[in-house]
BALO-482979 format. One record per residue (C-alpha): residue in three letters; x, y, z. Coordinates in steps of 0.1 Angstrom, whole numbers, padded with zeros to 4 digits, always signed. Example, Ala and Ser with C-alpha at 12.3 -4.5 7.8 and 13.67 -1.06 7.14 Angstrom:
ala+0123-0045+0078/ser+0137-0011+0071/
! end
This chain:
unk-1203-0122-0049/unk-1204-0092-0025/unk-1178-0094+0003/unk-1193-0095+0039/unk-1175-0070+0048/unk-1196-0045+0027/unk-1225-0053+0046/unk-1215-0052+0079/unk-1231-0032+0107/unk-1265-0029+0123/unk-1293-0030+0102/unk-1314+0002+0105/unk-1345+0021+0087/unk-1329+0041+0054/unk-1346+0068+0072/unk-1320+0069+0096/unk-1292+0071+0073/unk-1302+0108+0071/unk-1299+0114+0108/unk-1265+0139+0118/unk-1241+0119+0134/unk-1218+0128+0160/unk-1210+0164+0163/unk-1173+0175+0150/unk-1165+0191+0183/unk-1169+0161+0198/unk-1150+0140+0181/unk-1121+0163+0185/unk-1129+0163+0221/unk-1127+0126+0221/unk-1102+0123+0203/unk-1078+0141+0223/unk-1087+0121+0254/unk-1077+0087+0234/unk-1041+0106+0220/unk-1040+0121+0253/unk-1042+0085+0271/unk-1019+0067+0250/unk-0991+0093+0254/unk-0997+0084+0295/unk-0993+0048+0287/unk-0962+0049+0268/unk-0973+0058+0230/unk-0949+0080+0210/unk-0970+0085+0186/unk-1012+0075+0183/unk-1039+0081+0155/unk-1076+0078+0158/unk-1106+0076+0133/unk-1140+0077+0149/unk-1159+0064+0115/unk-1200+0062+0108/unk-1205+0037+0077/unk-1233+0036+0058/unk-1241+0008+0032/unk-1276+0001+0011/unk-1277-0027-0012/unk-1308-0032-0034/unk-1308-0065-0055/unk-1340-0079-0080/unk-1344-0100-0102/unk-1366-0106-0131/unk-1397-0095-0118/unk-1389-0097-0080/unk-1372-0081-0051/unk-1345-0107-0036/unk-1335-0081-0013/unk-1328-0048+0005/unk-1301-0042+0030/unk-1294-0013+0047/unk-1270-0007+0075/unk-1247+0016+0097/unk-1217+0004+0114/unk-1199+0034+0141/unk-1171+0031+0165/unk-1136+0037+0170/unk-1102+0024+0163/unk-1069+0034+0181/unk-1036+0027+0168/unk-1003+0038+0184/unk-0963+0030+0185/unk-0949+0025+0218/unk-0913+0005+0227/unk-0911+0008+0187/unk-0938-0014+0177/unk-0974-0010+0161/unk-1006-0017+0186/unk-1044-0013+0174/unk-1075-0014+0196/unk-1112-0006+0183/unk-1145-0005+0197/unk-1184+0003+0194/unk-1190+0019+0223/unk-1177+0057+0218/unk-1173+0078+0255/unk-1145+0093+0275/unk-1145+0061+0294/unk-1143+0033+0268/unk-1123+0053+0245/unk-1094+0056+0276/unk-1101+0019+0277/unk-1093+0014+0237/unk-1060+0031+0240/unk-1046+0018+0267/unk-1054-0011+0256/unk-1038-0006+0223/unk-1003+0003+0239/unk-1006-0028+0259/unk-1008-0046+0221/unk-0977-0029+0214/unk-0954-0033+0242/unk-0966-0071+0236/unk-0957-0069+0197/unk-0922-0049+0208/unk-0910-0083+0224/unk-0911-0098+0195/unk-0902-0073+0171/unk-0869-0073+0150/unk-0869-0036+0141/unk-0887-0008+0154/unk-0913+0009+0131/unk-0898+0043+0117/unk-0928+0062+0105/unk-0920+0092+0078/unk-0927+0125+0092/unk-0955+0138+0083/unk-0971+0178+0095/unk-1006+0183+0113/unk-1031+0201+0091/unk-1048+0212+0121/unk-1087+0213+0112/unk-1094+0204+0079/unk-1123+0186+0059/unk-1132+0173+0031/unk-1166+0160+0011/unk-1171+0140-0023/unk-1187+0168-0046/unk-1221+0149-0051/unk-1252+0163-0066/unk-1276+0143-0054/unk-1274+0123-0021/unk-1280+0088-0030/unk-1297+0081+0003/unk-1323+0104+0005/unk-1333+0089-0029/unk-1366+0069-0018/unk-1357+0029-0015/unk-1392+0029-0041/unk-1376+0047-0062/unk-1340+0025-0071/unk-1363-0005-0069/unk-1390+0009-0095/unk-1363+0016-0119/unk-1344-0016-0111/unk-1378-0035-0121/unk-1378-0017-0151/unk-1346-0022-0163/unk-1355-0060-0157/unk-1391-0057-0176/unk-1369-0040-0206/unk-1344-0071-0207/unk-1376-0095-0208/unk-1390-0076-0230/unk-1358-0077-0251/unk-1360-0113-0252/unk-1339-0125-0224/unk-1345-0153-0198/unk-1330-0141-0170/unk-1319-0110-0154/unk-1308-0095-0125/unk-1298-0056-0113/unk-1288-0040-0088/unk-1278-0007-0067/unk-1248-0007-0043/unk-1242+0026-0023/unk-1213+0037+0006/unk-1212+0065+0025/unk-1178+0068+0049/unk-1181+0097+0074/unk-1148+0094+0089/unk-1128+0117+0113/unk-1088+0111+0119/unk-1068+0132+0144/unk-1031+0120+0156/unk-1003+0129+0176/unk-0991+0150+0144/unk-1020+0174+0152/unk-1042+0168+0124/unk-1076+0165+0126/unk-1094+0155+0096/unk-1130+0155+0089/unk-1147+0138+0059/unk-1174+0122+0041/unk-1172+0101+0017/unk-1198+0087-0013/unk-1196+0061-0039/unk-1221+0043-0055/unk-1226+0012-0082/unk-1258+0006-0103/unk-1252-0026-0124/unk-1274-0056-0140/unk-1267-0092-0160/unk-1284-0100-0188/unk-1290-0141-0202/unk-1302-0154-0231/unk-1305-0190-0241/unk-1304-0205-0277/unk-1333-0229-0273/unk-1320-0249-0304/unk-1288-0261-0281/unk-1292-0252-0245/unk-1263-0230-0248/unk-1265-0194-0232/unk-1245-0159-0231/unk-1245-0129-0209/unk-1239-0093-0212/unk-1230-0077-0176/unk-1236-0039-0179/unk-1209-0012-0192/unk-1215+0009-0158/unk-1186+0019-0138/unk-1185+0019-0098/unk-1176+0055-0093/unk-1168+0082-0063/unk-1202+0101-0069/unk-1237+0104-0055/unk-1271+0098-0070/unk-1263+0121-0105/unk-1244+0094-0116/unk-1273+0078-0130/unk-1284+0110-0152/unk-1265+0103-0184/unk-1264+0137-0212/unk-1255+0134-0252/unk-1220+0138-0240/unk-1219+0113-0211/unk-1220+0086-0243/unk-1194+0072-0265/unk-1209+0055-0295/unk-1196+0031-0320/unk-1203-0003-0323/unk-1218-0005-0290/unk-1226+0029-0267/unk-1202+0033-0234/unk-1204+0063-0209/unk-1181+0088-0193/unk-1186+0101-0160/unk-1225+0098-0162/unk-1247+0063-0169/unk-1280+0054-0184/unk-1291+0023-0170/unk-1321+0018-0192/unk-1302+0025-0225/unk-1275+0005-0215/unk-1298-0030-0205/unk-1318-0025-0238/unk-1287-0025-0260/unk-1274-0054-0236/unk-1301-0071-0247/unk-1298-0073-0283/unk-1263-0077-0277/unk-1268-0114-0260/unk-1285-0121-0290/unk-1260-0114-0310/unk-1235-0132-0291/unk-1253-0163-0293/unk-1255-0163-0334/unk-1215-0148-0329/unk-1189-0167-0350/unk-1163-0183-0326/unk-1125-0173-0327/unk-1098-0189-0346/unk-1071-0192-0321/unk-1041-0173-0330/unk-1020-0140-0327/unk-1040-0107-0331/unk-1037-0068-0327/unk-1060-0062-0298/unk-1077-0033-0293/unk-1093-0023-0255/unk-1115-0005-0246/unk-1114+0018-0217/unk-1146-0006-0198/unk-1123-0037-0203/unk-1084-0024-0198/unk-1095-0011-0165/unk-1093-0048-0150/unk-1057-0057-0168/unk-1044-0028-0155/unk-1059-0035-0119/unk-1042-0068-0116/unk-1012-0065-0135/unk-0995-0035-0129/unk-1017-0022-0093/unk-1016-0049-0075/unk-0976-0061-0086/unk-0964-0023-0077/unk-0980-0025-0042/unk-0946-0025-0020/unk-0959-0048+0007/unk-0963-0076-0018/unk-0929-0066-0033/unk-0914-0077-0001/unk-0933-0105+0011/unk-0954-0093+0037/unk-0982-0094+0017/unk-0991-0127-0004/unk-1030-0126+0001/unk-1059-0124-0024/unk-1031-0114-0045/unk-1001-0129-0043/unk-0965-0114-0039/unk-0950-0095-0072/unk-0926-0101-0100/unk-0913-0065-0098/unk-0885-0071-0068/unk-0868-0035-0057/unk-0837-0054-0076/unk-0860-0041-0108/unk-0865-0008-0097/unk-0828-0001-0082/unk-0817-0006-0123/unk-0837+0019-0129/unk-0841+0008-0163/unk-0865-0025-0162/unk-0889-0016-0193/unk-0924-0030-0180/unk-0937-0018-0205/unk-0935-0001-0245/unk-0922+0037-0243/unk-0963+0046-0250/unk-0968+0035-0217/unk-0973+0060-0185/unk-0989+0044-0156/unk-0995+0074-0126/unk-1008+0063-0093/unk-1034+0088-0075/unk-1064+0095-0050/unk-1073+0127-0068/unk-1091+0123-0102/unk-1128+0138-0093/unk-1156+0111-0096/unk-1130+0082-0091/unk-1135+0055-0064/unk-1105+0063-0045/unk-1106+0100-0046/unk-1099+0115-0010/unk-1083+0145+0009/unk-1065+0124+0034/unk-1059+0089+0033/unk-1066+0072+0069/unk-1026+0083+0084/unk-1038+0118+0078/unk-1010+0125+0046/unk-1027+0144+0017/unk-1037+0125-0016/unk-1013+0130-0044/unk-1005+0118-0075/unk-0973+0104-0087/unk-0957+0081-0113/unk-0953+0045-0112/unk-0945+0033-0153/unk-0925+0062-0164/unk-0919+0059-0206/unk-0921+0018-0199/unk-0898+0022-0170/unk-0905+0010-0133/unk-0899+0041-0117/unk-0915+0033-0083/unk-0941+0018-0061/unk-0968+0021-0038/unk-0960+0031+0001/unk-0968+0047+0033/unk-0957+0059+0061/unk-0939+0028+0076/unk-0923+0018+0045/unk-0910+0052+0029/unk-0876+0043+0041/unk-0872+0013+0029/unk-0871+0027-0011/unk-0857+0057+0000/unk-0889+0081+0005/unk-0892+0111+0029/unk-0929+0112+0027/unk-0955+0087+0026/unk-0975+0086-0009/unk-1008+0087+0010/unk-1021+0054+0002/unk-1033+0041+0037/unk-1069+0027+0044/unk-1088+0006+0065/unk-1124-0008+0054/unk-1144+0003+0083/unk-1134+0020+0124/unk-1126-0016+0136/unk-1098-0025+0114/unk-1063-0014+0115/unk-1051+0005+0087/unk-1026-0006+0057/unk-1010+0000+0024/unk-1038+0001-0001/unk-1040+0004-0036/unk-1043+0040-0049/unk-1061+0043-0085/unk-1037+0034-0105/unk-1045+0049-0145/unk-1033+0047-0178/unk-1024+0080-0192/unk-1037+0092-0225/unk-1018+0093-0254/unk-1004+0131-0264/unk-1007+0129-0303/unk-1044+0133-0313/unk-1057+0097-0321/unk-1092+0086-0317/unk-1107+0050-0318/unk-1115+0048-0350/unk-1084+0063-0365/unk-1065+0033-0346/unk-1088+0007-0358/unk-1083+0013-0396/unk-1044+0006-0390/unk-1054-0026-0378/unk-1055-0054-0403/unk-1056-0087-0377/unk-1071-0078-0347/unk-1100-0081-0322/unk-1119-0049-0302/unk-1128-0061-0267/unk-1151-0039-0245/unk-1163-0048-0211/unk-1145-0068-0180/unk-1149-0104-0184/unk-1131-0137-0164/unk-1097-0134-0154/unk-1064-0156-0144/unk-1027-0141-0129/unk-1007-0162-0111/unk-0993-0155-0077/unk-0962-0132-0088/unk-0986-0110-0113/unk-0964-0122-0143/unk-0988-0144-0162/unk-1022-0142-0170/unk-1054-0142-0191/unk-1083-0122-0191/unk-1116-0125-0214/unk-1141-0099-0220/unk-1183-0086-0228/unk-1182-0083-0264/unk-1155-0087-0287/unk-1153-0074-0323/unk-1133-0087-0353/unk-1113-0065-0368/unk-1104-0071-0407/unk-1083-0050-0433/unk-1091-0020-0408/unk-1127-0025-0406/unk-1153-0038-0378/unk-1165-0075-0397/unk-1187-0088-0371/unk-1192-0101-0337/unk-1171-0126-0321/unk-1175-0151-0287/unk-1150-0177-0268/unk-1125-0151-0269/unk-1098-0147-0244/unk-1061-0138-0245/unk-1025-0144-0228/unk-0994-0129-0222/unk-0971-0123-0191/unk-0971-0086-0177/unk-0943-0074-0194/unk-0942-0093-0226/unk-0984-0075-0227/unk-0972-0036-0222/unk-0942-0041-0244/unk-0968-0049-0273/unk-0986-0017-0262/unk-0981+0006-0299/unk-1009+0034-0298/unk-1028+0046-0272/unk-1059+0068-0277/unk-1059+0107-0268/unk-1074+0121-0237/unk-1109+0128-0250/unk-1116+0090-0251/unk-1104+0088-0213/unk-1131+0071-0188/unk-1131+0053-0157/unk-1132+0019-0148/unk-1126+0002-0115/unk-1138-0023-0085/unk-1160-0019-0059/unk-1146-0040-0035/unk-1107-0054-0041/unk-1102-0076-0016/unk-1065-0073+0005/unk-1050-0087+0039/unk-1060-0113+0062/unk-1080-0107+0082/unk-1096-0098+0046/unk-1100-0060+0043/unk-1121-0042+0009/unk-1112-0011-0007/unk-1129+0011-0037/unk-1102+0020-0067/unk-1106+0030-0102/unk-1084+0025-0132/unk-1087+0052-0158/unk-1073+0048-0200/unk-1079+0058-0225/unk-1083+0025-0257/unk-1052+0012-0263/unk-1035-0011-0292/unk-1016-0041-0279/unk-0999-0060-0309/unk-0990-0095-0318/unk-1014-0114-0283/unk-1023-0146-0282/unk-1058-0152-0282/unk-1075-0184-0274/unk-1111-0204-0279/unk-1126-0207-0242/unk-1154-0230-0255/unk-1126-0253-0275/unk-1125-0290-0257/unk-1088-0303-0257/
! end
């Protein structure tokens, strides 16, 4: 289900996605007259982003077009301290006039929120850049790619599932363009534009001797790219028992192999319940490492403030003050970022204007630290936010979001194969499936695409039902072997949901395949 808030905006002709928005100079201009208004009122301190969002969406189905959206959303949002409290104000209507109006209006929220305020904000210093900018490195714009086009090769990729044999299938093309300026008090004023893009399709077949069906969802990635995404070379592909990609896609391959894969899945053997070695690849860890170890090191939910979509976290500062609370097997090196080219969350600036960086959350199994920003450096003893601060769109406040949080490769050469013949009990899972975690991130399970028996070292067939559990920490202590770098791709999520009022953000998860030992695995199709 695609959140709302990914559509919204006015709908408009894609022609007019092409059209130069606002001028740079005058969005400094105006932006000085809002920092410049809410220092008059009171602020000590004020940001602005004047933002332009683009969204297309392109959905079919078998033979069919169910639809084609295509929007733009532009405004501002204001958000200033004054009396020692926070105070946000956005609207649509960008001149000298209303944008006075906005701030002033967003000290008055403040000096309301001060009365009621325990603790005034303290905000981690942070020095202007001056002018700066910065622009995903696409190829190929995906918006001046003809709507005929994407739907032409949508319809084909549909023709080559039926073709293939199966009943039903759908596709799609999701595309984002953020043009966002930020300036603040700091004296920073930061210019960039933003792409990311998601081609993806479902494939079902049905057993007409029982009724019963299976799916195969693609093995694309949502990624921080433009249009060239969807040009896939010899070495964009990682074969084996099923072909994955790395930093390119082929959409037609990918639904023709999807296709005979259903079939398979339907004549699959079903899992004996019981402990095995798993084995995950790169398209499937992604999501286990999105809900159990991004999402529990995001500090808000450490401390309560933040319990929704989510839930609150397991890993309490009491865990990280020990500084020795092994989350995880002495393999495993879990780095937080908004740098790795073609990712989802790949920036310059996040929206408080502090420069992306990486640092380390997992260190050798160890909690080392967690996710923050500028109002909540303090409290684990920071002098610098991490530069993980976003807001969805110009009209909502900004807050601590998850960075992409990754996986690091393993440092002694090891490829996929070479792990799987150590295996003598195990399963190989590729692909993102269901998924349940409970509200402290502790305990969970998580299916799958396809999974693989592993016997004696050796692939021995397909398998289906298949889904394992663990808690978070009992699952990376069991983590023995992770592959080297040159199996390291990108997975991640579109739209992770966060806050109330709900907000979305893009993030990728990067691995490499990795060898958990000794999970429990259950039958999903086994009636108790």
């Amino acid at each position: 289900m695609i959140p709302s808030s990914l559509l919204a905006g006015n709908a408009i002709d894609p022609a007019q996605a092409l059209l130069e928005g606002m001028d740079v100079g005058m969005k400094k201009q105006l932006s000085d007259v809002a920092l410049t208004a809410a220092r008059a009122k009171g602020a000590t301190y004020a940001d602005v982003r004047i933002g332009r969002y683009l969204n297309q969406f392109i959905t079919t189905r078998e033979k069919r077009v169910q639809g084609i959206s295509n929007t733009e959303s532009f405004g501002v949002g204001i958000r200033v301290i004054a009396n020692g409290s926070w105070g946000f104000a956005a609207s649509n209507v960008v001149t000298k006039e209303d944008i006075i109006k906005t701030a002033e209006r967003a000290v008055a929220v403040a000096k309301a929120n001060a009365k009621i305020t325990t603790e005034p904000v303290q905000l981690a210093p942070q020095k202007g850049f001056g002018d700066v900018s910065w622009k995903t490195p696409i190829e190929k714009n995906a918006f001046e790619i003809p709507v005929k086009d994407k739907v032409d090769l949508l319809l084909k990729v549909n023709d080559i599932a039926l073709q293939g044999g199966a009943n039903f299938v759908n596709s799609a093309i999701m595309a984002v363009n953020e043009q966002k300026y930020f300036a603040s008090t700091d004296g920073s004023y930061i210019d960039q534009d933003i792409h990311r893009i998601y081609p993806f399709f479902n494939v079902t077949q049905i057993d007409k001797a029982t009724g019963k069906f299976q799916t195969r969802r693609s093995l694309s990635s949502p990624v921080g790219m433009g249009y060239e995404y969807l040009n896939a070379a010899g070495n964009n592909k990682v074969t084996g028992v099923v072909t994955r990609y790395k930093d390119r896609y082929d959409i037609l391959e990918d639904v023709k192999n999807a296709t005979a894969d259903v079939a398979q899945k339907i004549k699959a053997k079903t899992v004996e319940p019981g402990k095995y070695d798993l084995v995950l690849d790169p398209s499937h860890l992604w999501l286990t490492i999105h809900e159990s170890v991004a999402h529990p090191t995001e500090l808000d939910r450490v401390l309560g403030y933040e319990a929704n979509y989510a839930g609150t976290s397991f890993l309490t500062l009491d865990k990280w003050k020990s500084k020795n609370f092994q989350f995880g097997s002495k393999l495993v090196n879990i780095v937080a970022d908004k740098l790795q080219p073609g990712s989802l969350g790949a920036v310059g600036y996040d929206d408080e204007g502090v420069k992306c960086k990486e640092w380390d959350l997992i260190k050798e199994g160890v909690l080392v630290n967690y996710q923050a920003i500028r109002d909540q450096a303090h409290i684990i003893g920071l002098k610098e936010s991490q530069g993980c601060c976003y807001a969805q769109s110009w009209e909502d406040v900004q807050f601590q979001r998850m960075p992409n949080v990754s996986l690091k490769p393993g440092t002694t050469p090891l490829s996929v194969d070479d792990m799987i013949k150590n295996v003598e009990k195990g399963i190989y899972i590729i692909g993102d499936g269901s998924f349940s975690i409970d509200q402290q991130r502790y305990n969970f399970q998580f299916g799958g695409q396809l999974f693989y028996e592993i016997k004696d070292g050796k692939i021995a067939g397909m398998l289906k039902d298949v889904a394992y559990q663990a808690n978070t920490q009992e699952f990376w202590n069991s983590c023995t072997a992770i592959a080297d770098k040159n199996d390291y791709r990108l997975g991640g999520a579109f739209n992770d949901g966060k806050g109330q009022p709900g907000q979305s953000n893009a993030v990728s998860h990067g691995s490499s395949t990795a060898r958990f030992n000794g999970v429990n695995v259950i039958n999903t199709a086994r009636k108790i």
